[in-house]
N, C-alpha and C positions, 0 to 999 in steps of 0.2 A: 526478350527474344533469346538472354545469353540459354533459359531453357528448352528451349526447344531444338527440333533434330533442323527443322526447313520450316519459314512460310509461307500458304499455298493458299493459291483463289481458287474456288472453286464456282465453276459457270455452268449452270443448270435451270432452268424454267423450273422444274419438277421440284417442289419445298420438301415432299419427303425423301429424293436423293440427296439434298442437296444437306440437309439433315443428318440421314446415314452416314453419308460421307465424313463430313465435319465429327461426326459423335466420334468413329472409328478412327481418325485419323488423329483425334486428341486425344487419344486414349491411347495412341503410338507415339507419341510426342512431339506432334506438330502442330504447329501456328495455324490457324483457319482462317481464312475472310472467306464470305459468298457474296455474288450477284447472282440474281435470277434471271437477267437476260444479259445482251450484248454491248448496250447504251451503258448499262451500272457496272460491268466492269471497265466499258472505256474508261468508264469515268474514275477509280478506283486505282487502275495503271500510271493515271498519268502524277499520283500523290504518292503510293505507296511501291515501293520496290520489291517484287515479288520474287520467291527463288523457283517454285513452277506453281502452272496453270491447269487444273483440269477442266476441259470446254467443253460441253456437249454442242453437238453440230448443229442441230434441226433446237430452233430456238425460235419466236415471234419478234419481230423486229430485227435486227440486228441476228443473223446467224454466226452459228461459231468459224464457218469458211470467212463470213465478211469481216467478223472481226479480228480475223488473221490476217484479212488483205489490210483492214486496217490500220493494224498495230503491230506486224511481224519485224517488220521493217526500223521500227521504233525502241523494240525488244531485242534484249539477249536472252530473256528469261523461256526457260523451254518450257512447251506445251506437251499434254496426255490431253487426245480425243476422246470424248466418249460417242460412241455410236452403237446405232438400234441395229437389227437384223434388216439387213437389207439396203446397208447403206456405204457397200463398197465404194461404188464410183465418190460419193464426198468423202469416204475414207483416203482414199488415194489423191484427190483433189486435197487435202487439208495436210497431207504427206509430201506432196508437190509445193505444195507452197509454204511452208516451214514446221509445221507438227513435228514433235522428233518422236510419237507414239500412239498407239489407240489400243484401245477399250472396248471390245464389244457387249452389250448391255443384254440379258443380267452379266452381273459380274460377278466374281468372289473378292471380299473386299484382301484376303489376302493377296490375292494376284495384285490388285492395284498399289498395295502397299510394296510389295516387291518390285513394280514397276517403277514406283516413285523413288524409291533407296536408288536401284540401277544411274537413275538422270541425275539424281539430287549430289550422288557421290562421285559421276563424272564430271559434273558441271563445278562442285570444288574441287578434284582435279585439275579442271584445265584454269580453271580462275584460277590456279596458286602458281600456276606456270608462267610468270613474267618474267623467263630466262627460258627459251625454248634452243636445248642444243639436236642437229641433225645432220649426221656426214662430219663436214666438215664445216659446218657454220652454227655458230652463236646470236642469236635474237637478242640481244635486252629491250623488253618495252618498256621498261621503266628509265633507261638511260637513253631510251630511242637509239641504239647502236645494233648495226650489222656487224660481226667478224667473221671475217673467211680466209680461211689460215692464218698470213700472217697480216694482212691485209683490213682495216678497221674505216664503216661507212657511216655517218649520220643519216638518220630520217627524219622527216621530218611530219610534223601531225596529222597529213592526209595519207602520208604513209602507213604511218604510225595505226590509224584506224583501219585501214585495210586488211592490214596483219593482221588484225587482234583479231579481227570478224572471220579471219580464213584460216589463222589457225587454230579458234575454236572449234570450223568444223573442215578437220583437215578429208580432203579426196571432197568437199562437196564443189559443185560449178556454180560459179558467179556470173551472171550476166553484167554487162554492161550497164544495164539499165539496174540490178542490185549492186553494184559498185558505187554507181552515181548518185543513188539515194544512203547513200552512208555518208559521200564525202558532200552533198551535194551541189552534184555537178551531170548537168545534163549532155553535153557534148562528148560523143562518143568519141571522137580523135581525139581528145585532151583525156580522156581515162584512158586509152591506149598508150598516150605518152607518159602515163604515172605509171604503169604498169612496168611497160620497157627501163624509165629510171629505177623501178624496183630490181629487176632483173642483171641488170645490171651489179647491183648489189650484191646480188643472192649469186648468182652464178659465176660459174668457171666460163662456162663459153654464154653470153647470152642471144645468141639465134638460136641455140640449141640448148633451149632448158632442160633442165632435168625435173625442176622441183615446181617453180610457175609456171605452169604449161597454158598453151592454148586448147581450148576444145571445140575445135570448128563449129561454126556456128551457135554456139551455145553461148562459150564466155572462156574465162579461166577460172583455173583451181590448182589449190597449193598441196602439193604433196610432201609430207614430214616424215611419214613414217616408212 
C-alpha cells in the first residue's frame, strides 16, 4: 500500500467501466478492488478499509442509494456517485444521504481522477487533525480534552465519537437519529442530554451556542470554521 496515492472500491454492474476505471486509476497510482454489484461490496467493506468509494447508483440487487442506506452510517470512508443522464433526483437522494460527490456518466476519466485527489487530500487532511484549535478552544481527540481558555474539560468516548464525526464534517446537520446510530443510543432525550454536556464544554455561554448549534427541527451541527 506504502505505494500507492489511495485505495479505492470501485461499484459498477458494467465489467467494462469497471475495467476502465481500474486500468486508469493504476496507471495513476492507486490501489483498486471492484465489485459488480451492492451484496459484493457489502461484503468487501466490512474486511477491507477503504480510503473512497466510487458507486454507481442504478445497479440490480442492491442499488448504490441502498447500499449507502446500508453502510453510510458504518463508514467514514467517502463516496463519488456515478450516475447516467437522467438521474438527478437519485443524484440528490445519494447527496442527501452521505455521497460527498457525483459523476455524471460518460465521464472524462480525468475529471474523475481530479475529483478523487480533491476527497482523498481532504479526507488526510482532516484524519491528521486529532488537535482541532478554533476561537478560543482546543480539541485533543487523542487526549479526549476540551480547553477553553484557561479552563480544561475531559470527554469522554460517546463524546469522543460525536466530535470526530462532526468535525469531519464541519457546518453538516446531525439528526438525532444520526447521532444515535454512532453512539448507539436510540432515545432522543438522552442524546440531547449528551449534547448539552458537550456544550457545556465547548462554550462560553451554553444556552447561547455559538459553535454546537441547534437546527430546529432538523438536528445539530458543529461549526469550526
Amino acid at each position: 500500500m506504502d505505494n500507492f496515492i489511495a485505495h479505492i472500491l470501485v461499484v459498477d454492474d458494467d465489467e467494462g467501466i469497471r475495467s476502465l476505471v481500474k486500468k486508469y486509476l493504476n496507471e495513476n497510482n492507486y490501489l483498486v478492488t471492484t465489485a459488480e454489484n451492492g451484496e459484493e461490496a457489502s461484503k468487501k467493506v466490512k474486511i477491507i478499509k477503504f480510503d473512497l468509494i466510487i458507486l454507481d447508483i442504478m445497479m440490480p440487487g442492491i442499488s448504490g442509494l441502498e447500499f449507502i442506506e446500508q453502510n453510510k452510517k458504518k463508514l467514514e470512508t467517502p463516496i463519488i456517485l456515478l450516475t447516467a443522464k437522467g438521474e438527478a433526483n437519485n443524484r440528490v437522494e445519494g447527496l442527501e444521504m452521505g455521497a460527498d460527490d457525483y459523476l455524471p456518466k460518460p465521464f472524462e476519466p480525468k475529471e474523475l481522477i481530479l475529483r478523487i485527489k480533491n476527497i482523498v487530500d481532504k479526507t488526510k487532511s482532516i484524519s491528521q487533525k486529532n488537535v482541532i484549535e478554533f476561537k478560543n478552544i482546543k480539541i485533543d481527540l487523542n487526549k479526549q480534552l476540551i480547553h477553553r481558555d484557561n479552563a480544561e474539560f475531559k470527554i469522554n468516548n460517546t463524546e469522543k465519537t460525536i466530535l470526530k464525526k462532526m468535525i469531519n464534517n464541519p457546518g453538516k446537520t446531525f439528526s438525532r437519529e444520526d447521532i444515535g446510530s454512532l453512539i448507539d443510543l436510540d432515545k432522543e432525550r438522552s442524546i440531547d442530554v449528551i449534547v448539552t454536556r458537550l456544550r457545556k464544554k465547548i462554550e462560553i455561554d451554553p444556552k447561547n451556542p455559538k459553535f454546537l448549534q441547534t437546527i430546529r427541527g432538523a438536528g445539530y451541527v458543529l461549526w469550526i470554521e
